[in-house]
Biopython code that builds the backbone (N, CA, C, O; Angstrom):
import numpy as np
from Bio.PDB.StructureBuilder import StructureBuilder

atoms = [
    (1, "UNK", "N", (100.885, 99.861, 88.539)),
    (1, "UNK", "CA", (101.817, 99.029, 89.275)),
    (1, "UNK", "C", (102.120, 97.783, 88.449)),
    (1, "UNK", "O", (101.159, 97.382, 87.793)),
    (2, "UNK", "N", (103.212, 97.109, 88.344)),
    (2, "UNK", "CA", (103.816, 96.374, 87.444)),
    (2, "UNK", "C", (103.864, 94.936, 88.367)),
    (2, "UNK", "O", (104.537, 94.776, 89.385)),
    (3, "UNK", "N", (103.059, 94.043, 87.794)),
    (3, "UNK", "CA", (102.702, 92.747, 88.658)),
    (3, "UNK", "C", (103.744, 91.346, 88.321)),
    (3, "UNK", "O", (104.252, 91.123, 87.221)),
    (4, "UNK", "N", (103.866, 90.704, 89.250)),
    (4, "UNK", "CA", (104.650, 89.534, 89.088)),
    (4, "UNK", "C", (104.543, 88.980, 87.735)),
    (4, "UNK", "O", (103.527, 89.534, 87.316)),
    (5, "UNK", "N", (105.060, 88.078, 86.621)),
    (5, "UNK", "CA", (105.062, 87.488, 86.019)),
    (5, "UNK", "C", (104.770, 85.755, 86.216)),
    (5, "UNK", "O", (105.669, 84.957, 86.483)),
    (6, "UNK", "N", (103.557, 85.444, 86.053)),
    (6, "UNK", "CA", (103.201, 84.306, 86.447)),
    (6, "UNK", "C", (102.895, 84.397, 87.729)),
    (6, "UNK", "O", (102.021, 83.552, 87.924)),
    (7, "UNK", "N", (103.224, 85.170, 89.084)),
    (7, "UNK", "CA", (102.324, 84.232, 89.905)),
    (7, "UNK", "C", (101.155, 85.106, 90.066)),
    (7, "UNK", "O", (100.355, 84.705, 90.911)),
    (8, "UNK", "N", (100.881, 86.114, 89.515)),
    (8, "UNK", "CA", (100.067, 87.123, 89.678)),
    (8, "UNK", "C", (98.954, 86.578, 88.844)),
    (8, "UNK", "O", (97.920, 87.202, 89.081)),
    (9, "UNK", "N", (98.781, 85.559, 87.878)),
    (9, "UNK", "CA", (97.625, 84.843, 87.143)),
    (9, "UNK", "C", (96.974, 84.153, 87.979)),
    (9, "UNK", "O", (97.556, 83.905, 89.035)),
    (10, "UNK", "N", (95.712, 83.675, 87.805)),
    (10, "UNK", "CA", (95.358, 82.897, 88.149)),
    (10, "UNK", "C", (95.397, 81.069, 87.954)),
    (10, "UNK", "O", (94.933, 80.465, 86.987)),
    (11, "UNK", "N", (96.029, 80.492, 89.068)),
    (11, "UNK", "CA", (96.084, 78.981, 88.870)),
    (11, "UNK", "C", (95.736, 78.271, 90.301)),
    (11, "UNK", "O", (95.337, 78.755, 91.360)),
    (12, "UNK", "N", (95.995, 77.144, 89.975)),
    (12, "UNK", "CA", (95.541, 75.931, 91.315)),
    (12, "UNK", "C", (96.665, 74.623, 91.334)),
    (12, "UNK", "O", (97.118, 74.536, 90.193)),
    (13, "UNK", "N", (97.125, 73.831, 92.013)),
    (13, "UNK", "CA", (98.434, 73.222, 91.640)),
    (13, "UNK", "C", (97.814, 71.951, 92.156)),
    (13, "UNK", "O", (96.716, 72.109, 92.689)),
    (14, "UNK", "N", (98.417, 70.385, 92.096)),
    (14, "UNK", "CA", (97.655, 69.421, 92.246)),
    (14, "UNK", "C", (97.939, 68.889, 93.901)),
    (14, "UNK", "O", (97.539, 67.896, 94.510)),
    (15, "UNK", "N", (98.986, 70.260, 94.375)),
    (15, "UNK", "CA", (99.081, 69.387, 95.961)),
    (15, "UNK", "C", (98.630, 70.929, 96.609)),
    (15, "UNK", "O", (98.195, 71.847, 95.914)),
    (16, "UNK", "N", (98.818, 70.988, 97.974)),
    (16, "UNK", "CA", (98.906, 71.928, 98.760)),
    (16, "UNK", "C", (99.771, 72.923, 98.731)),
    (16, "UNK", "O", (100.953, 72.583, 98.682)),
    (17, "UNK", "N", (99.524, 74.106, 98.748)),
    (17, "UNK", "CA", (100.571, 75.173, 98.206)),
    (17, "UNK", "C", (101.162, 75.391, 99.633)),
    (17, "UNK", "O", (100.205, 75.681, 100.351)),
    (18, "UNK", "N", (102.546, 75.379, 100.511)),
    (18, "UNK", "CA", (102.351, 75.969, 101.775)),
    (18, "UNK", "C", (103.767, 76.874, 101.513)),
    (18, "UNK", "O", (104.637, 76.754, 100.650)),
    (19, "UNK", "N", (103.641, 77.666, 102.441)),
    (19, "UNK", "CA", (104.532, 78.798, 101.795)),
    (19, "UNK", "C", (105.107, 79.827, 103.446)),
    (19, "UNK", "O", (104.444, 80.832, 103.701)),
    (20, "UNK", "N", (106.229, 79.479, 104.345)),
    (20, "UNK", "CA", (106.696, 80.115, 105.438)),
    (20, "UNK", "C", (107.311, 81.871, 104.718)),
    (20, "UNK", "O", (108.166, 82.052, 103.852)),
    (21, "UNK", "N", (106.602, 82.770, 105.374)),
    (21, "UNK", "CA", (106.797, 83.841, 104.876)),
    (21, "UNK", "C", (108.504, 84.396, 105.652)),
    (21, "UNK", "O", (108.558, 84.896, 106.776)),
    (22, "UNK", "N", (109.296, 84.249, 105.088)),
    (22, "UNK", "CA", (110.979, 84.979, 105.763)),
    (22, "UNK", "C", (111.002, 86.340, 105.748)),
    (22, "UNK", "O", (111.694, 86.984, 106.535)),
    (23, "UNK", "N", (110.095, 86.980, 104.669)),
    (23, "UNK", "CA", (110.620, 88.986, 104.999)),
    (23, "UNK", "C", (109.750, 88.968, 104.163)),
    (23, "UNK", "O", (109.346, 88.014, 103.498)),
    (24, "UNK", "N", (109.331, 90.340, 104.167)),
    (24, "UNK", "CA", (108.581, 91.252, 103.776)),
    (24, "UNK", "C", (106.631, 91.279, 103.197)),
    (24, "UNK", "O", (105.676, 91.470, 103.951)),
    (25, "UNK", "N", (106.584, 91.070, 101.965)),
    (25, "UNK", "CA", (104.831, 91.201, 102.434)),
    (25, "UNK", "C", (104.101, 91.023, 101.423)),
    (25, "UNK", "O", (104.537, 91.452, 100.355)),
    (26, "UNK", "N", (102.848, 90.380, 101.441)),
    (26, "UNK", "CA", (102.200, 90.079, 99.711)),
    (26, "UNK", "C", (100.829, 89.833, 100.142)),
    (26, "UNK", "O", (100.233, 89.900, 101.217)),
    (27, "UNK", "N", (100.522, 89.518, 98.917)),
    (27, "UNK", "CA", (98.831, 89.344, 99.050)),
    (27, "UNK", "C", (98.309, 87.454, 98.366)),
    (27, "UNK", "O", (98.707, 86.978, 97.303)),
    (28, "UNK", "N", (97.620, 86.945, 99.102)),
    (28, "UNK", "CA", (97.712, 85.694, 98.614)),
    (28, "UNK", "C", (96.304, 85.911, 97.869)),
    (28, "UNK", "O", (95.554, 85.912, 98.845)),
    (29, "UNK", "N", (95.746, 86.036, 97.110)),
    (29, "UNK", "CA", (94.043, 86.002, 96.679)),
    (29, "UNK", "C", (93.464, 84.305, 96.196)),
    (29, "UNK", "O", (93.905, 83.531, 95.346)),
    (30, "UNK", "N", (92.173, 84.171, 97.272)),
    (30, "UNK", "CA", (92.196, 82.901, 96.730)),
    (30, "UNK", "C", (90.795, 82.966, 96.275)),
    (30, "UNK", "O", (89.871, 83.506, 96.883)),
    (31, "UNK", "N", (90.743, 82.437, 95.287)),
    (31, "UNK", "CA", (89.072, 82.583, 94.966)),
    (31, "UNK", "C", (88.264, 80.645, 95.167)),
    (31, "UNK", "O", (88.510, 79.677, 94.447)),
    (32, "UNK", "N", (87.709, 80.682, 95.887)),
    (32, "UNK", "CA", (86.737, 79.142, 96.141)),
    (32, "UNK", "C", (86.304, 79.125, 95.197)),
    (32, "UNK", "O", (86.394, 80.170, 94.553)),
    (33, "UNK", "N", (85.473, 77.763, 94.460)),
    (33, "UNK", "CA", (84.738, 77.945, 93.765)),
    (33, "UNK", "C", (83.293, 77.940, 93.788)),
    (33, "UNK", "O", (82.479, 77.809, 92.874)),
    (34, "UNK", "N", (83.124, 78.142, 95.266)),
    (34, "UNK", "CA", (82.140, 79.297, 95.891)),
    (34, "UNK", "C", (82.092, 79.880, 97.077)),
    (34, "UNK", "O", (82.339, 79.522, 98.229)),
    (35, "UNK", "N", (81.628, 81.106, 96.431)),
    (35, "UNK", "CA", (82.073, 82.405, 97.033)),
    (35, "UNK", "C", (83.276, 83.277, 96.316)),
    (35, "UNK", "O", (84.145, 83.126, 95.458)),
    (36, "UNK", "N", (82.750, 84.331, 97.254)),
    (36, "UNK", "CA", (84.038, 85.815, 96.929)),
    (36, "UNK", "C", (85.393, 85.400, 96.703)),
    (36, "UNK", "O", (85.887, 84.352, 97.117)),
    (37, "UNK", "N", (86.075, 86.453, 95.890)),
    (37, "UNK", "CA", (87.759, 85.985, 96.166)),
    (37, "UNK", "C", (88.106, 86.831, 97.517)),
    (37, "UNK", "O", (87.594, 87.931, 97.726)),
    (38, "UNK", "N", (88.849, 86.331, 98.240)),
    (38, "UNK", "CA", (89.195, 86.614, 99.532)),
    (38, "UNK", "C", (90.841, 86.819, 99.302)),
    (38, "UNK", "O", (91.593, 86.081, 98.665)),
    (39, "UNK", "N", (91.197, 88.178, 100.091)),
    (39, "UNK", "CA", (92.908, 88.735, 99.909)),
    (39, "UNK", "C", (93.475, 88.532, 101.399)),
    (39, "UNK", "O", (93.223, 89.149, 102.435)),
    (40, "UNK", "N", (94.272, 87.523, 101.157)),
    (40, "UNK", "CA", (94.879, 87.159, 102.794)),
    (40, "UNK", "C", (96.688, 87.959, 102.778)),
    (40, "UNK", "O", (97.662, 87.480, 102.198)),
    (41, "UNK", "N", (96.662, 88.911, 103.383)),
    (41, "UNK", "CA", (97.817, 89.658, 103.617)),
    (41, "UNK", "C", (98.678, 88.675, 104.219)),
    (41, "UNK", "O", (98.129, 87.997, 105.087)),
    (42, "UNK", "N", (99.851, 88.432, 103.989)),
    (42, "UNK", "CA", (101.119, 87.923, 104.609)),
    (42, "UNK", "C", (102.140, 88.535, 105.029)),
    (42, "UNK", "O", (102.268, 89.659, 104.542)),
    (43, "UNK", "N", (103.079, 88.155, 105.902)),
    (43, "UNK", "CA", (104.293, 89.111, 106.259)),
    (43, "UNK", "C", (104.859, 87.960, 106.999)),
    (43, "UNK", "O", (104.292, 86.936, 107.381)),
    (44, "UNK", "N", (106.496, 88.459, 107.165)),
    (44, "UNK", "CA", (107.522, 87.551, 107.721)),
    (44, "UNK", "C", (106.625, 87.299, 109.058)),
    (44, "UNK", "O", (105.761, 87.930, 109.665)),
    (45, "UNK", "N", (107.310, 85.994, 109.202)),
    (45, "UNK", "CA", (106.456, 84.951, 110.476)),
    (45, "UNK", "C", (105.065, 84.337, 109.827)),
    (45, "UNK", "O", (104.470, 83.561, 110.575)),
    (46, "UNK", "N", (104.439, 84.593, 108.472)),
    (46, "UNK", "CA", (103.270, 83.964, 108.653)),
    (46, "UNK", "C", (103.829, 82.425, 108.123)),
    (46, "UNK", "O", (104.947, 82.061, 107.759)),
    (47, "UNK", "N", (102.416, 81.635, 108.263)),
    (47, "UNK", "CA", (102.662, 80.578, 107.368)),
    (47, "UNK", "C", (101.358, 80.176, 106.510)),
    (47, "UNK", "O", (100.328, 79.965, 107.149)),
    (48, "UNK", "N", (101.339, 80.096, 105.579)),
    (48, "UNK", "CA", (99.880, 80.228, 104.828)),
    (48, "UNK", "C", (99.749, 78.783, 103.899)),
    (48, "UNK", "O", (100.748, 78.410, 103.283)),
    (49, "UNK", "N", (98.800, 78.190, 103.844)),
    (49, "UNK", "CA", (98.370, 77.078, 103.074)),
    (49, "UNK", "C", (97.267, 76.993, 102.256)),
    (49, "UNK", "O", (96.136, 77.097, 102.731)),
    (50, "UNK", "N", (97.463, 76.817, 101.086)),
    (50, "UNK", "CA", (96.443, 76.883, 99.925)),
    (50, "UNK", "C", (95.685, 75.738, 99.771)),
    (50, "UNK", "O", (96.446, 75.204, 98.964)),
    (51, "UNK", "N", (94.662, 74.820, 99.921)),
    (51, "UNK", "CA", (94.739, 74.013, 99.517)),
    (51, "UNK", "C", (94.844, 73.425, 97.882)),
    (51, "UNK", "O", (94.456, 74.215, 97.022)),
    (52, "UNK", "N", (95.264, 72.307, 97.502)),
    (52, "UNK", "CA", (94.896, 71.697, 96.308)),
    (52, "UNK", "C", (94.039, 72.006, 95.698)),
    (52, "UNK", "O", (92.900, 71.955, 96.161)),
    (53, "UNK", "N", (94.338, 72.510, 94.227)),
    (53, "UNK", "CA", (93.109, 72.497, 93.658)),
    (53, "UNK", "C", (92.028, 73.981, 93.520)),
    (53, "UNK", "O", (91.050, 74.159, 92.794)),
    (54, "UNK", "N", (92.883, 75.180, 94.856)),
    (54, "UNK", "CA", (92.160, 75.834, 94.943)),
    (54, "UNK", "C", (92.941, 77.347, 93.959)),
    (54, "UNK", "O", (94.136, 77.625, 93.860)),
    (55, "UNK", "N", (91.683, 78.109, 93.336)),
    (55, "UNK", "CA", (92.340, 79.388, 92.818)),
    (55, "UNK", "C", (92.500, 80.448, 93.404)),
    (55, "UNK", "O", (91.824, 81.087, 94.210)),
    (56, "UNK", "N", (94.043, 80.666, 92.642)),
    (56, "UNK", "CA", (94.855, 81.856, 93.966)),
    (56, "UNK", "C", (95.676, 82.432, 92.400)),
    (56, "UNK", "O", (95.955, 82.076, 91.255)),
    (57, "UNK", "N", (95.766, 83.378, 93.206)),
    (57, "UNK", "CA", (96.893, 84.241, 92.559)),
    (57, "UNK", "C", (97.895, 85.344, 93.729)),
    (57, "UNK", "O", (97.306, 85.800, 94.709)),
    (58, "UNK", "N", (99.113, 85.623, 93.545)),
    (58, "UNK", "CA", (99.803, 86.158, 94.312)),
    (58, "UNK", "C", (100.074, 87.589, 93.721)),
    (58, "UNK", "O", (100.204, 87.699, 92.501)),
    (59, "UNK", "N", (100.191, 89.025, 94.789)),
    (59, "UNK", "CA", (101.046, 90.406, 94.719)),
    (59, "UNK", "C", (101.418, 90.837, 95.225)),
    (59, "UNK", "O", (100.710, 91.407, 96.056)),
    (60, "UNK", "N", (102.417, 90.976, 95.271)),
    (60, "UNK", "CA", (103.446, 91.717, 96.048)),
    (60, "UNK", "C", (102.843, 93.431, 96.853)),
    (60, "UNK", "O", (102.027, 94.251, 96.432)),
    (61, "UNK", "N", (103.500, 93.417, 97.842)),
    (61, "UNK", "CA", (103.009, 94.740, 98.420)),
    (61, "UNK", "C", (103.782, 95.851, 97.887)),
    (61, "UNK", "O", (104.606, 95.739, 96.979)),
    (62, "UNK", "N", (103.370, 97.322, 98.710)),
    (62, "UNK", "CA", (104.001, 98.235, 98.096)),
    (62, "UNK", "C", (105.440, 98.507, 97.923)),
    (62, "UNK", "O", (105.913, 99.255, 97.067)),
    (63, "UNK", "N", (106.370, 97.560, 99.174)),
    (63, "UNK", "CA", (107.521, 98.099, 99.020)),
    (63, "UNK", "C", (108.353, 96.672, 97.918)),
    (63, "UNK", "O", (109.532, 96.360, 97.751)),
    (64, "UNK", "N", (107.257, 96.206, 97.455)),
    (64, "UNK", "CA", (107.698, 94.891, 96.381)),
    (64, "UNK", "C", (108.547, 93.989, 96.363)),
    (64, "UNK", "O", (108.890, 93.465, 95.303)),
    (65, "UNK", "N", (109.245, 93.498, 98.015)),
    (65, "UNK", "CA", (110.023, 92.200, 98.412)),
    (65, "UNK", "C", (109.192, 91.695, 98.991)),
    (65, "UNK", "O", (108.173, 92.142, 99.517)),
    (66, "UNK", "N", (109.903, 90.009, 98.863)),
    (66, "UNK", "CA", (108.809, 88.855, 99.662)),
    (66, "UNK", "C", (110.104, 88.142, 99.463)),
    (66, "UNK", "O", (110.861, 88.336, 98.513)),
    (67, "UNK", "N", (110.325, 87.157, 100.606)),
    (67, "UNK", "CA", (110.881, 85.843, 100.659)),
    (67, "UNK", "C", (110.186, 84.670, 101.310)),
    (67, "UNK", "O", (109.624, 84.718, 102.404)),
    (68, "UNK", "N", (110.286, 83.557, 100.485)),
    (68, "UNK", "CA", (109.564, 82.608, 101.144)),
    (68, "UNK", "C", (109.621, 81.259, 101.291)),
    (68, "UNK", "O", (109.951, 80.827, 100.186)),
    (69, "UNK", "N", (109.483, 80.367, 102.041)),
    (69, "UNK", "CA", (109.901, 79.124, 102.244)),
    (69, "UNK", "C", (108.740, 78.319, 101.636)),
    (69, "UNK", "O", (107.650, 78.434, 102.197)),
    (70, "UNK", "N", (108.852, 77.383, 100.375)),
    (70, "UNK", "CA", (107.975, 76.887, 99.731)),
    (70, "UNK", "C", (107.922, 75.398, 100.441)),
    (70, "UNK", "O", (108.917, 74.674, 100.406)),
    (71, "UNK", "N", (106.700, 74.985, 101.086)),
    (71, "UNK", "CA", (107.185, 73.181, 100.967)),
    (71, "UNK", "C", (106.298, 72.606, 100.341)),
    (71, "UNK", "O", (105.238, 73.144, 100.021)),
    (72, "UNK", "N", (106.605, 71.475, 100.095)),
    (72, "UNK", "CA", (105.690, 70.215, 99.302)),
    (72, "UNK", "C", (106.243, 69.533, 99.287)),
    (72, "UNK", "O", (107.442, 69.789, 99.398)),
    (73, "UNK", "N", (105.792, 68.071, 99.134)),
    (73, "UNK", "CA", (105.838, 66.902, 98.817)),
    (73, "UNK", "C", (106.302, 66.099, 97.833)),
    (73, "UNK", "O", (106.729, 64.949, 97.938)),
    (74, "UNK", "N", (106.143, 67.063, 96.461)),
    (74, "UNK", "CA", (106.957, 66.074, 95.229)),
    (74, "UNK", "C", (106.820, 67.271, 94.372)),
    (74, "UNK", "O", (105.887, 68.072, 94.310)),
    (75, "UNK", "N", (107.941, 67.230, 93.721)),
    (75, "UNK", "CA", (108.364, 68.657, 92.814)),
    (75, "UNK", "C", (107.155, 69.008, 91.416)),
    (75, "UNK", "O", (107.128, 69.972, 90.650)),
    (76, "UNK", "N", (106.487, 68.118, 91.478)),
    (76, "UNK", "CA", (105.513, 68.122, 90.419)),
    (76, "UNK", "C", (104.107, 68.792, 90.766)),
    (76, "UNK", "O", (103.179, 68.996, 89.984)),
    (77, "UNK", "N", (104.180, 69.109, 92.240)),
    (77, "UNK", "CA", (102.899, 69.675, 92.748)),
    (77, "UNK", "C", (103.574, 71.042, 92.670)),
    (77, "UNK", "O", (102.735, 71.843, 92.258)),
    (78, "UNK", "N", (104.711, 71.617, 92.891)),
    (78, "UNK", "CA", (104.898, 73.178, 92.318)),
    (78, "UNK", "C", (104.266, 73.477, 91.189)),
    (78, "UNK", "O", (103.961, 74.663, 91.059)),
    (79, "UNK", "N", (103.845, 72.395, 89.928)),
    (79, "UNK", "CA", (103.406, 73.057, 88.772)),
    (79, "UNK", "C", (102.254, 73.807, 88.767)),
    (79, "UNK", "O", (101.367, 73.342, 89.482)),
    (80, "UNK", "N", (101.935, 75.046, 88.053)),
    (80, "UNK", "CA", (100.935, 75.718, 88.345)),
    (80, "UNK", "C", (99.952, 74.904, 87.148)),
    (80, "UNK", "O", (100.315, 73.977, 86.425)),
    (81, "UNK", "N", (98.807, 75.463, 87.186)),
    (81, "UNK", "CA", (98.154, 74.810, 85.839)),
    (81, "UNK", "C", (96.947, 76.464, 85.978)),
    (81, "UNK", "O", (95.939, 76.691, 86.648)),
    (82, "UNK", "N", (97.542, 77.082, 85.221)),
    (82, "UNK", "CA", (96.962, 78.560, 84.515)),
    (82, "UNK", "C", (95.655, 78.233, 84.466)),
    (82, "UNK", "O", (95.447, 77.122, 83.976)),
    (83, "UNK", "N", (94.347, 79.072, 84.948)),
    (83, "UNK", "CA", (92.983, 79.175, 84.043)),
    (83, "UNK", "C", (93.194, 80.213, 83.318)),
    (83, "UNK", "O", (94.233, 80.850, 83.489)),
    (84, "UNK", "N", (92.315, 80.579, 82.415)),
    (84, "UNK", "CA", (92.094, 81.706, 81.367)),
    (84, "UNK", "C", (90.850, 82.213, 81.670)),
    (84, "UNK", "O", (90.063, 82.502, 80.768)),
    (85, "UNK", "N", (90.481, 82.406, 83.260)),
    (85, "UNK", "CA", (89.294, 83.031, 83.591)),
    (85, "UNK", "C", (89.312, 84.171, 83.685)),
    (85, "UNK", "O", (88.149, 84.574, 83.654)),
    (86, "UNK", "N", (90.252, 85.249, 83.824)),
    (86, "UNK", "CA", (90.683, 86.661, 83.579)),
    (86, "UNK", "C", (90.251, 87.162, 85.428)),
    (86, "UNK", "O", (90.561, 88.298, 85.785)),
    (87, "UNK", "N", (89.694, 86.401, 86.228)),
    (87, "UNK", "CA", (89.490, 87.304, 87.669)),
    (87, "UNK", "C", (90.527, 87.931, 88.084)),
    (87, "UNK", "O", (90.630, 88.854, 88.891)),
    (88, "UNK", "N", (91.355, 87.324, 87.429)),
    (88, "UNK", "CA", (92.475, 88.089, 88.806)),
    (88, "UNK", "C", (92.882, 89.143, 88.236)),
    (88, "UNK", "O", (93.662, 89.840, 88.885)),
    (89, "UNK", "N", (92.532, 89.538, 87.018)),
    (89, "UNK", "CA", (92.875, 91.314, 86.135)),
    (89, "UNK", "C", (91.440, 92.162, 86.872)),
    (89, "UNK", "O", (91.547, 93.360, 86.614)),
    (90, "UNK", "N", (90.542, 91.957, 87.452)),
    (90, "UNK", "CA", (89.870, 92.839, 87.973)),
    (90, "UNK", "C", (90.157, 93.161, 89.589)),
    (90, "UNK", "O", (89.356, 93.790, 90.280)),
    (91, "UNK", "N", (91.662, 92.532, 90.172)),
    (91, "UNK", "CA", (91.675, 92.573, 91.680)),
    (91, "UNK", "C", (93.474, 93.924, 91.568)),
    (91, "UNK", "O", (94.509, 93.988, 90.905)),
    (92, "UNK", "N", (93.065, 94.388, 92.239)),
    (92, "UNK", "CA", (94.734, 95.141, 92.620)),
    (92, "UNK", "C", (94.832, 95.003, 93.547)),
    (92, "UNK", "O", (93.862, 94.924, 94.300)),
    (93, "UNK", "N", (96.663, 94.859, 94.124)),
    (93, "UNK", "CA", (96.895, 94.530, 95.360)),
    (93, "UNK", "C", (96.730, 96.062, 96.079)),
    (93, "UNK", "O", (97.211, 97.142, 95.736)),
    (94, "UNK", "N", (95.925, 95.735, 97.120)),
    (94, "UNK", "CA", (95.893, 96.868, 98.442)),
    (94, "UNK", "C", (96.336, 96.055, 99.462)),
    (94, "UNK", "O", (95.891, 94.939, 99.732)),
    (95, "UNK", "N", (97.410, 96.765, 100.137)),
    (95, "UNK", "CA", (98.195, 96.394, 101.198)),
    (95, "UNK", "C", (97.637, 97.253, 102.540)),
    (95, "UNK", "O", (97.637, 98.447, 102.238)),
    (96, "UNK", "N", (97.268, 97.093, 103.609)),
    (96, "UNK", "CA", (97.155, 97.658, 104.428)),
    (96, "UNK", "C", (98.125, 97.672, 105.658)),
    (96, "UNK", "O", (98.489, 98.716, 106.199)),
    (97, "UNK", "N", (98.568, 96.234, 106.107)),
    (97, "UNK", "CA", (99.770, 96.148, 106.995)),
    (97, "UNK", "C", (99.421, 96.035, 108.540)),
    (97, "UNK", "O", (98.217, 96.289, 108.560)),
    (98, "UNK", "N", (99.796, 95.809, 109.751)),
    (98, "UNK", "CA", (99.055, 95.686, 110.704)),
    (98, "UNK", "C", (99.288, 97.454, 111.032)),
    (98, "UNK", "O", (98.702, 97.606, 112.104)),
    (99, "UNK", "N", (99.818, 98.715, 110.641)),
    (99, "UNK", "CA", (99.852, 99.926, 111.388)),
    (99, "UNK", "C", (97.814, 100.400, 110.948)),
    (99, "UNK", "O", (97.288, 101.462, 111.281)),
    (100, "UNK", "N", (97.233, 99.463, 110.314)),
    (100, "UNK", "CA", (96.001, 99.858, 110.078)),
    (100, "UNK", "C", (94.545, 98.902, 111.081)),
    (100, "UNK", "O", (93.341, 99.125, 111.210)),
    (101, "UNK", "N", (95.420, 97.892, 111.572)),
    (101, "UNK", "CA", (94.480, 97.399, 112.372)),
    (101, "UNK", "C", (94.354, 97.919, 113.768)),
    (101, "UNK", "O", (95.381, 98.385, 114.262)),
    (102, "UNK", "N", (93.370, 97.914, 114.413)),
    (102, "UNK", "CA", (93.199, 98.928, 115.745)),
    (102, "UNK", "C", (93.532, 98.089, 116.713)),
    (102, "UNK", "O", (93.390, 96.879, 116.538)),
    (103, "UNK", "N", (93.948, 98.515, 117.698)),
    (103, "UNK", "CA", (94.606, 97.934, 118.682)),
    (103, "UNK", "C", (93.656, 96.883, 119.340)),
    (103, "UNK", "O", (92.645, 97.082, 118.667)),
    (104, "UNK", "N", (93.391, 96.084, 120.051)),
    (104, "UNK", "CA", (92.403, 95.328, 121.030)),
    (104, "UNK", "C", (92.366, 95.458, 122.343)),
    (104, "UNK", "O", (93.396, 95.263, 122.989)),
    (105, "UNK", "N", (91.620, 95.679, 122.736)),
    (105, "UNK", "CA", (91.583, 95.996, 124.294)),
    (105, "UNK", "C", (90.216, 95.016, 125.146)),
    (105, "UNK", "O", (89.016, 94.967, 124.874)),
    (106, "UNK", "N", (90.898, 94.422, 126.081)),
    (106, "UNK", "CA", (90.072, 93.380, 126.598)),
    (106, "UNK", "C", (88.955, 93.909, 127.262)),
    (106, "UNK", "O", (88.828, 94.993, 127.831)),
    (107, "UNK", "N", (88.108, 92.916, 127.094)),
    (107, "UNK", "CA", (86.736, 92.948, 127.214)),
    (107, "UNK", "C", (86.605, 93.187, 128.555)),
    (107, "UNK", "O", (87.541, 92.827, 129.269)),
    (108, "UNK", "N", (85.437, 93.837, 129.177)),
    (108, "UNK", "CA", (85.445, 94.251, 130.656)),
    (108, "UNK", "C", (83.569, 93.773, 130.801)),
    (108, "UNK", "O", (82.978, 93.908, 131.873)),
]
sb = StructureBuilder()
sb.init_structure("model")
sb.init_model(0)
sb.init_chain("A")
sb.init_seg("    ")
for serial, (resi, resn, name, xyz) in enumerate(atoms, 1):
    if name == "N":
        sb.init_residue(resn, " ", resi, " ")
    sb.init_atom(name, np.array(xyz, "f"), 0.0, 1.0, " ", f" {name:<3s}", serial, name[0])
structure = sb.get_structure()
């Protein structure tokens, strides 16, 4: 599968990443700098916030559109600032989608 150019690396930016999802579907991966990297699925209606500072990398799902509403504060916190830690070449995007989560049924 053929991955984004740049946002699919790993970086961290100096403000808050926040990002209103408009259509379709991706994978946000954020890795703390402790603990696991964790893959937060998105889809139109979410709204997701990175904080500052923290490492993420983005992939697109299987049917490979995303639109999205970026905000911030001052155009200089869009800049990414790349590590050369290589994690994010050992993650592939798996998309699951909500037709894989089981329904909920209230507690009795």
């Amino acid at each position: 599968m053929r991955k984004l150019p740049g946002w699919m690396r790993c970086s961290r930016h100096d403000e808050d990443e926040v990002r209103y999802i408009v259509a379709g579907r991706g994978l946000f991966h954020i890795h703390p700098q402790q603990g696991p990297v964790v893959a937060i699925e998105v889809e139109a209606g979410d709204l997701i916030r990175v904080p500052r500072g923290t490492l993420h990398w983005f992939d697109l799902c299987g049917d490979r559109r995303i639109r999205a509403i970026r905000l911030f504060q001052d155009k200089a916190g869009w800049t990414p600032h790349y590590t050369s830690s290589g994690v994010d070449q050992n993650y592939e995007p798996v998309c699951w989608g909500p037709r894989y989560i089981p329904p909920q049924t209230a507690a009795k």
